[in-house]
VOPAGU-2260 file (C-alpha; in pm, 1 decimal, decimal comma):
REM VOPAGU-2260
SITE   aa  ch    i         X         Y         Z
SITE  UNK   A    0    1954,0    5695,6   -3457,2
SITE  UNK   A    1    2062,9    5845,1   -3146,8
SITE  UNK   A    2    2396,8    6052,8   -3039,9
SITE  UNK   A    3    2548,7    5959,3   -3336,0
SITE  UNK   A    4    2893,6    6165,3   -3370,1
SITE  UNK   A    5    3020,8    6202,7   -3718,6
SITE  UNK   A    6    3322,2    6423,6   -3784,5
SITE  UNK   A    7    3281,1    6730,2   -3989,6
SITE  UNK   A    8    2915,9    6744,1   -3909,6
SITE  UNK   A    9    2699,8    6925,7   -3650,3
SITE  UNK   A   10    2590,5    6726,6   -3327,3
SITE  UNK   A   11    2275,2    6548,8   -3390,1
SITE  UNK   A   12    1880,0    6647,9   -3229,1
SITE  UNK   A   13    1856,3    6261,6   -3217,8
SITE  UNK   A   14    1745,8    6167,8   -2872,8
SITE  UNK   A   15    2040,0    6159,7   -2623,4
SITE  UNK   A   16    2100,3    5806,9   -2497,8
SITE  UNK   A   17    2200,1    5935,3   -2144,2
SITE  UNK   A   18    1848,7    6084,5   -2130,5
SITE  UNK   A   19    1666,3    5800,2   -2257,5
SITE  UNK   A   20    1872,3    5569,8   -1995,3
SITE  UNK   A   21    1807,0    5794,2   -1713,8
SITE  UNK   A   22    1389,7    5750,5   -1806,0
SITE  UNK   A   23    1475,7    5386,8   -1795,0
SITE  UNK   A   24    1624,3    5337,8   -1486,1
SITE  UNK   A   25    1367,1    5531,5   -1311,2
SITE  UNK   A   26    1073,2    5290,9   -1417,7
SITE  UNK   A   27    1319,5    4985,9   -1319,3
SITE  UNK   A   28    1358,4    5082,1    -974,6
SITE  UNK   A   29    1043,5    4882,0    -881,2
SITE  UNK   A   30    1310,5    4572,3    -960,5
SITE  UNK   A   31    1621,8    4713,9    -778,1
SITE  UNK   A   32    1479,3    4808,7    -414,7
SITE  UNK   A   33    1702,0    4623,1    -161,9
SITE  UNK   A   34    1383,1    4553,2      33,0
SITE  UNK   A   35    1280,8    4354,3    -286,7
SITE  UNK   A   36    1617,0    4196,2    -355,3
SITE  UNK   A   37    1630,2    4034,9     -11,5
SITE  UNK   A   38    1290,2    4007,4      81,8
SITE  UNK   A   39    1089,8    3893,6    -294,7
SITE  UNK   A   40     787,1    4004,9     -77,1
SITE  UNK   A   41     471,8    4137,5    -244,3
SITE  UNK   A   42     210,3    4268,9     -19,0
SITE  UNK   A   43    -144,3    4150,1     -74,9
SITE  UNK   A   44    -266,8    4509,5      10,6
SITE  UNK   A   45     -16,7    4678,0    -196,5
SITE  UNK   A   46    -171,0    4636,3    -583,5
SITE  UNK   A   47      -9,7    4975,8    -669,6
SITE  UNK   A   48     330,4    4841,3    -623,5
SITE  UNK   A   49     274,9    4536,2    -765,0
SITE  UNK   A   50     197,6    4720,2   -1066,9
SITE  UNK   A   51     495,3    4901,0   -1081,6
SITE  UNK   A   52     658,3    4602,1   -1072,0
SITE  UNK   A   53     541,1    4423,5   -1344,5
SITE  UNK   A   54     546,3    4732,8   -1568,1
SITE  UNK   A   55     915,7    4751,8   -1508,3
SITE  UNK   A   56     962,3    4366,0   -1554,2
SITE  UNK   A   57     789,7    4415,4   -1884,2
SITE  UNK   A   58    1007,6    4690,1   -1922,3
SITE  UNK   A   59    1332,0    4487,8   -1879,4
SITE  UNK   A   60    1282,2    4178,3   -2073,6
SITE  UNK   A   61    1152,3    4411,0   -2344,3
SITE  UNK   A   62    1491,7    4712,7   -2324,2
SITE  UNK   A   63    1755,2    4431,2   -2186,2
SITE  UNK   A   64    1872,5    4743,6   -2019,5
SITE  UNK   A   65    2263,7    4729,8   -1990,0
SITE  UNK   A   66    2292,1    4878,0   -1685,5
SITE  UNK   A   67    2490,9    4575,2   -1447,9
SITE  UNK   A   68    2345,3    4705,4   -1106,7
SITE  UNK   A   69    2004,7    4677,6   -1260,1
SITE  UNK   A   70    2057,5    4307,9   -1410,9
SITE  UNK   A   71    2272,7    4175,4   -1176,8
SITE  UNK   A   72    2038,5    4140,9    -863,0
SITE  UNK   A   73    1719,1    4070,5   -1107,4
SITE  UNK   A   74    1913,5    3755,1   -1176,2
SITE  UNK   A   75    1864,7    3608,7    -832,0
SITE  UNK   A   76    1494,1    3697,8    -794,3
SITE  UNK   A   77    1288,2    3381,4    -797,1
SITE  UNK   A   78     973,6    3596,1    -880,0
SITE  UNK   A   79    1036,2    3534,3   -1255,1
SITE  UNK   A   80    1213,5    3272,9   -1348,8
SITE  UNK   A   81    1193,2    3372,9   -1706,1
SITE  UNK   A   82    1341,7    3686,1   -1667,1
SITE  UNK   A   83    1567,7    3533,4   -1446,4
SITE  UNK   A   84    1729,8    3332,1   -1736,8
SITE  UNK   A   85    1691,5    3690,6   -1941,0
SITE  UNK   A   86    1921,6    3833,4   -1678,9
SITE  UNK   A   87    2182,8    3596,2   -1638,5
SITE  UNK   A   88    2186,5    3552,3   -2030,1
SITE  UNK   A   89    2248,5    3927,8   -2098,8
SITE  UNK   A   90    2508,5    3948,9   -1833,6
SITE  UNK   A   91    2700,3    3675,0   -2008,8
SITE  UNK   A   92    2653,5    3840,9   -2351,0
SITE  UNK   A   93    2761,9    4219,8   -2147,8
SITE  UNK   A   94    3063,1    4058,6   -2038,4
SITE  UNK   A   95    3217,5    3936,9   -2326,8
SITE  UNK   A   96    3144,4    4302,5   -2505,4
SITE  UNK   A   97    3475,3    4514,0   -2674,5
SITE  UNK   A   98    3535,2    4749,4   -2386,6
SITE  UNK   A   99    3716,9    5087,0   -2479,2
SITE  UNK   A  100    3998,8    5193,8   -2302,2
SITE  UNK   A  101    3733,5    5541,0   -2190,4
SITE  UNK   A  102    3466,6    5290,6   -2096,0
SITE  UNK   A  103    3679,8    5046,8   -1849,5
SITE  UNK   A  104    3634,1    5301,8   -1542,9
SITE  UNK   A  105    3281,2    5321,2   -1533,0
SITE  UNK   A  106    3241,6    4944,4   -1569,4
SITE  UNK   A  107    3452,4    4874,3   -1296,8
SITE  UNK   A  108    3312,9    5131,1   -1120,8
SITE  UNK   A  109    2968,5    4948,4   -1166,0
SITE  UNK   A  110    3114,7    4607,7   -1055,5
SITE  UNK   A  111    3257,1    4773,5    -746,3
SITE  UNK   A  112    2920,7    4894,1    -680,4
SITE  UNK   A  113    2789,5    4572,4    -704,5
SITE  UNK   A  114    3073,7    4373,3    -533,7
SITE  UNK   A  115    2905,0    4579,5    -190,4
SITE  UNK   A  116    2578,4    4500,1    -249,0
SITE  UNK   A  117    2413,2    4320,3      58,7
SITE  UNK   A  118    2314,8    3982,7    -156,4
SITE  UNK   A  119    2579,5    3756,7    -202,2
SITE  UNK   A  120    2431,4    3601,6    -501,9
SITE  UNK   A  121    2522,3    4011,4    -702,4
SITE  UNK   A  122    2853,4    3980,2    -530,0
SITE  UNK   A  123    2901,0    3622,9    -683,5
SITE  UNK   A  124    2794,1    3754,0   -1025,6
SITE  UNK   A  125    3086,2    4024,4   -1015,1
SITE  UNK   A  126    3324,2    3801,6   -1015,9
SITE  UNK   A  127    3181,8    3591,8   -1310,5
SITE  UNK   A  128    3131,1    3900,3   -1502,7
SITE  UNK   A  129    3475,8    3973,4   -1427,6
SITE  UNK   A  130    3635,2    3676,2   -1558,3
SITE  UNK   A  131    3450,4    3690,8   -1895,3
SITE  UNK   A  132    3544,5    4045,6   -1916,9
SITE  UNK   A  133    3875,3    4076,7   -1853,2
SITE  UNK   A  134    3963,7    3742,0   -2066,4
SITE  UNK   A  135    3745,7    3890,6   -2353,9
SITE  UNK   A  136    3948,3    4261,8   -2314,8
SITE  UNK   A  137    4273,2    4131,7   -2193,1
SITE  UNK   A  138    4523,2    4334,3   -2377,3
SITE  UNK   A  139    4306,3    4651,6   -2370,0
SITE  UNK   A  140    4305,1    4645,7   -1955,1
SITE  UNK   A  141    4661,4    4569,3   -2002,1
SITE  UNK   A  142    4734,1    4887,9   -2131,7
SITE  UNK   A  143    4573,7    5080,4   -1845,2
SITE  UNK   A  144    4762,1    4915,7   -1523,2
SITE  UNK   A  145    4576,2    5119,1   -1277,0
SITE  UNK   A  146    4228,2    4963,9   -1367,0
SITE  UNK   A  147    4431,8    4648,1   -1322,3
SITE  UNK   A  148    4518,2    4697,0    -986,1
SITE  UNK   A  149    4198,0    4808,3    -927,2
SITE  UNK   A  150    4008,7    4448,3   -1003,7
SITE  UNK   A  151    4315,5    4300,1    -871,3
SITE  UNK   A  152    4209,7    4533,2    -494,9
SITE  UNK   A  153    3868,2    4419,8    -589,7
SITE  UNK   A  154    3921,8    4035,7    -658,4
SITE  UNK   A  155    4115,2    4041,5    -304,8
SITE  UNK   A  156    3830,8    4236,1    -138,1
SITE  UNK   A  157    3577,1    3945,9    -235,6
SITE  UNK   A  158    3823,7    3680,5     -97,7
SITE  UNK   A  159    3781,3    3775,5     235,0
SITE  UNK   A  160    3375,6    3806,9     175,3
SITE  UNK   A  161    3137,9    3676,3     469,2
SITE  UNK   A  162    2991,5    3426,2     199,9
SITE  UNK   A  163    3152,2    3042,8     102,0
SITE  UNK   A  164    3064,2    3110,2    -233,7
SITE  UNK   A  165    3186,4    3410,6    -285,5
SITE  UNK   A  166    3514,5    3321,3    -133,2
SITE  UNK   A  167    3544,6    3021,6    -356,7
SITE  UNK   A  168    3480,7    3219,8    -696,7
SITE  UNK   A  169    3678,2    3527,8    -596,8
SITE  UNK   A  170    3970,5    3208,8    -558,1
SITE  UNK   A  171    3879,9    3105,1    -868,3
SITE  UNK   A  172    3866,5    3397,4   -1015,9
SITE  UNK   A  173    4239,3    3533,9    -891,8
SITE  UNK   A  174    4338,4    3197,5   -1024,4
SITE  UNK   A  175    4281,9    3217,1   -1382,6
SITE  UNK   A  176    4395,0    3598,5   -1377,5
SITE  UNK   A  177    4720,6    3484,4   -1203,5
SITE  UNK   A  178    4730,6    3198,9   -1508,1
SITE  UNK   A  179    4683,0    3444,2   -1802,7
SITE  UNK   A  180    4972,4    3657,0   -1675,2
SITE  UNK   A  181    4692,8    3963,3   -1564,3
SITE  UNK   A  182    4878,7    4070,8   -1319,4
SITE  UNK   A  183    5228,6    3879,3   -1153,1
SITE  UNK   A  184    5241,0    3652,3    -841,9
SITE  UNK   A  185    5507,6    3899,4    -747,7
SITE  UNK   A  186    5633,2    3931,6    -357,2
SITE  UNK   A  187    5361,7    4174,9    -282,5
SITE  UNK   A  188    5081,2    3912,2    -370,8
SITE  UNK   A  189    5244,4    3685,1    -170,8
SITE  UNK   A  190    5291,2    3890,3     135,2
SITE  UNK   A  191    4982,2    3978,2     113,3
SITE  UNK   A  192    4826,6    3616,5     140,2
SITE  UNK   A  193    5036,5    3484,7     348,2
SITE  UNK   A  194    5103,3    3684,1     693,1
SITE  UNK   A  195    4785,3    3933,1     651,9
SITE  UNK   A  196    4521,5    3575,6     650,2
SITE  UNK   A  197    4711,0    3272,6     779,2
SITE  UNK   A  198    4888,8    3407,3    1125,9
SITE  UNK   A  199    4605,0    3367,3    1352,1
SITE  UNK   A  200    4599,7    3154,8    1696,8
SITE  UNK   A  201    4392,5    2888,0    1593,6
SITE  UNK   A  202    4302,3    2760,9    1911,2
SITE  UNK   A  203    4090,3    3084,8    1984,3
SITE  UNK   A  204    3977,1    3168,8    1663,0
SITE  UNK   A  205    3643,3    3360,4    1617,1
SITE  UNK   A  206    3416,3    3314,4    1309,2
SITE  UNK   A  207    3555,5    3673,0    1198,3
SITE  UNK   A  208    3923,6    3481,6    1181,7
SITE  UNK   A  209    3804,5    3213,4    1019,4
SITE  UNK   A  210    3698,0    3382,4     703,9
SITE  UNK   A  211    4021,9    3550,1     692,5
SITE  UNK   A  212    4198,4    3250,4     737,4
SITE  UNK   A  213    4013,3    3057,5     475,6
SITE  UNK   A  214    4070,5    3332,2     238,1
SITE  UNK   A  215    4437,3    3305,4     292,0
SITE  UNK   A  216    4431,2    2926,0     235,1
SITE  UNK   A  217    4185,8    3000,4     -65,7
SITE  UNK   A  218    4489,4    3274,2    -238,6
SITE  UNK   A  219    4754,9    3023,7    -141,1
SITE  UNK   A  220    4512,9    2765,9    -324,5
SITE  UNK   A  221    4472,0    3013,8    -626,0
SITE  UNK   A  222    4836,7    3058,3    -698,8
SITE  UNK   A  223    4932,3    2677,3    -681,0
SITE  UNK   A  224    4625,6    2628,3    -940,1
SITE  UNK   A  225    4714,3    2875,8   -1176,5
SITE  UNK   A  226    5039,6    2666,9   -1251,3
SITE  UNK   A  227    4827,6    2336,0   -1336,2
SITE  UNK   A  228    5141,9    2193,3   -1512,5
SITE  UNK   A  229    5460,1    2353,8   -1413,9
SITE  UNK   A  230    5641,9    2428,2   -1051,6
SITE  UNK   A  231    5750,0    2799,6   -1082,2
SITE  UNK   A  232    6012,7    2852,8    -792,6
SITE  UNK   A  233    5788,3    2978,5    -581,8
SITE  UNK   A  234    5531,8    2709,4    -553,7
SITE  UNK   A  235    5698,5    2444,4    -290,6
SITE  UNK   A  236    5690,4    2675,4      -6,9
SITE  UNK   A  237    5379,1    2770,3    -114,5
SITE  UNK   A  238    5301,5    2436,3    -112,4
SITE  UNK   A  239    5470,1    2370,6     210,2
SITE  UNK   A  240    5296,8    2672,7     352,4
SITE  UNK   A  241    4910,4    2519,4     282,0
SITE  UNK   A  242    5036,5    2207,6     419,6
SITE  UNK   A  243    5009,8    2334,0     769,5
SITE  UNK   A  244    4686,0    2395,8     737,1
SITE  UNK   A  245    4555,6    2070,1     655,8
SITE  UNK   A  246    4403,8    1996,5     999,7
SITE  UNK   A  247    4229,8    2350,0    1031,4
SITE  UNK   A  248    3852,4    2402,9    1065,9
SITE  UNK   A  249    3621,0    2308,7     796,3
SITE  UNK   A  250    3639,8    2460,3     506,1
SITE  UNK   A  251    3988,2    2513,5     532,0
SITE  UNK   A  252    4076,2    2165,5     572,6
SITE  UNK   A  253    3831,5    2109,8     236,1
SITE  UNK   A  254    4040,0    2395,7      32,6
SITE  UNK   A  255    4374,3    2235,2     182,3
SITE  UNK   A  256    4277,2    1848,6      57,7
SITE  UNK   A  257    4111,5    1982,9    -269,3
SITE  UNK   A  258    4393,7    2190,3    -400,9
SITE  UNK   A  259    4632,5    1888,8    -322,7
SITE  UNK   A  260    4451,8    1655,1    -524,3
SITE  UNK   A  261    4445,8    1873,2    -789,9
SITE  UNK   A  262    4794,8    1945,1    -757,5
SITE  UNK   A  263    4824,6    1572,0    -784,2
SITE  UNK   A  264    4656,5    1521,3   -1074,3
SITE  UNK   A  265    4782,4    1811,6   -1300,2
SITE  UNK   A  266    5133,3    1697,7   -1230,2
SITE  UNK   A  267    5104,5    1348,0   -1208,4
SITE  UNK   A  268    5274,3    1318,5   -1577,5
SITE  UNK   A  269    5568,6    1490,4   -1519,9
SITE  UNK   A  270    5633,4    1457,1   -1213,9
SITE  UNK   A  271    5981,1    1301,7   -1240,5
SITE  UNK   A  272    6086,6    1648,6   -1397,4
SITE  UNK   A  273    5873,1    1819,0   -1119,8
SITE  UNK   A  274    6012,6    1680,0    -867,3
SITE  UNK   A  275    6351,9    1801,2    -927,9
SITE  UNK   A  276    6229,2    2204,6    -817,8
SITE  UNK   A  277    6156,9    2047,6    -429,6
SITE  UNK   A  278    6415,1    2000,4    -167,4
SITE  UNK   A  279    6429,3    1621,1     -20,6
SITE  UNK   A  280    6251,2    1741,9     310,5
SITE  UNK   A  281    5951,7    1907,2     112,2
SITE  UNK   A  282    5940,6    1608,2     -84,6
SITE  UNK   A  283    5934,8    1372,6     212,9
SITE  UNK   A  284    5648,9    1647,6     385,7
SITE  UNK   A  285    5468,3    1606,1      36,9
SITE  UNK   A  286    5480,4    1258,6      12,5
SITE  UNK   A  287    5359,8    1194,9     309,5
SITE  UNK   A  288    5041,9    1475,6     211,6
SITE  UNK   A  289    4925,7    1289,8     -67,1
SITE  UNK   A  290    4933,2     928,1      93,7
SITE  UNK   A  291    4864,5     969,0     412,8
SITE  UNK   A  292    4545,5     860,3     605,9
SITE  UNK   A  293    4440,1    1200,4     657,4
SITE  UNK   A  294    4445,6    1301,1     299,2
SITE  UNK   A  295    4201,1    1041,6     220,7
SITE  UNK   A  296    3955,2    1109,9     518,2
């Protein structure tokens, strides 16, 4: 039994669980060192550290500590592939925990932490974690709107990351919160996307304006995919908007051709109703999208 707080009673001389994590932590820095993160180098000459090491991997896949910026990068080390799977299966089971309205700053404030960590494969696993979470406490983040602007601040951060993969989940990611009504794809969002990423000369373009670019075409791709079976008013220009980026650089041109085929396909069914929200010359631009030869290169 430790910190347990019953009313009416006097506070505990249980072990305090903010001392006992502290003790933890300590012994699992062996497993956190960004030189071990990046590197997964053990020196030959070095059997001190190595012995660290192991005692805090025993030490791990014995606790499961729930600390996120402990997990989070052990579940990328190929050292132990083992614990690897005991990593990336506690951060699934963390993320779908109750959160407490009191608890939702320091988690986020954990994720953030982790969202500017140096491996991309921790800053991929925020945004995972973050999807599980929020869909698994939806109504309770609700009812706090600034944490909610501050994963929507975060979500956008991780779009514009140096990383494909990152870029792609954080899309992803906005996607489904955009489709679950999280937070609105109001003017701001759209503003946002569309003159901040996409208004770049393209002809001198460095890889810097790339990234930003593709992160705008991957936002623009978010919020047509988060209406996989509807056309709100605002999703022909939208549409019409991504459209002019169909003969950019790869990946853009990928994102562009993807997120029309999907389009396609989710609205295939209906599309004589669909059709009706478009104007005849963004149906005669979108027409000639989906069947033209460079769709289908």
């Amino acid at each position: 039994m430790m910190d347990v707080a019953l009313p009416h009673t006097h506070p505990t001389t249980s072990p305090h669980v903010a001392d006992f994590v502290t003790r933890v932590l300590e012994r699992l820095k062996p497993l956190t060192s960004e030189a071990e993160i990046h590197n997964h180098v053990h020196e030959e000459n070095a059997p001190e550290t190595a012995d660290e090491r192991t005692q805090a991997v025993k030490l791990l896949k014995t606790g499961r500590n729930s600390d996120f910026s402990c997990i989070a990068p052990v579940e990328i080390d190929e050292s132990y592939d083992e614990m690897k799977q005991d990593a990336r299966a506690c951060l699934s089971l963390m993320s779908q925990g109750l959160l407490y309205p009191q608890h939702i700053p320091l988690v986020l404030a954990a994720l953030e932490e982790m969202a500017g960590s140096r491996s991309w494969h921790a800053r991929y696993s925020v945004l995972t974690y973050l999807q599980i979470t929020v869909f698994s406490n939806l109504f309770t983040l609700l009812s706090v709107p600034v944490e909610v602007q501050r994963i929507r601040k975060m979500v956008m951060r991780l779009l514009l990351d140096e990383q494909l993969e990152v870029r792609d989940m954080a899309s992803t990611t906005l996607s489904g919160l955009l489709q679950c009504h999280f937070f609105p794809l109001d003017r701001s969002l759209q503003t946002q996307l569309s003159p901040t990423f996409l208004k770049l000369n393209k002809l001198n373009m460095t890889a810097a304006d790339l990234v930003r670019r593709h992160a705008g075409v991957l936002g623009l791709s978010a919020c047509i995919l988060s209406s996989p079976y509807d056309v709100p008013k605002w999703m022909p220009q939208i549409l019409m908007d991504l459209s002019d980026h169909l003969n950019d650089p790869q990946p853009i041109e990928m994102t562009v051709k993807k997120t029309l085929s999907e389009f396609r396909r989710t609205h295939h069914d209906n599309w004589q109703e669909h059709r009706q929200r478009f104007t005849d010359d963004q149906l005669l631009v979108l027409t000639d999208l989906l069947v033209s030869p460079c769709y289908y290169a």
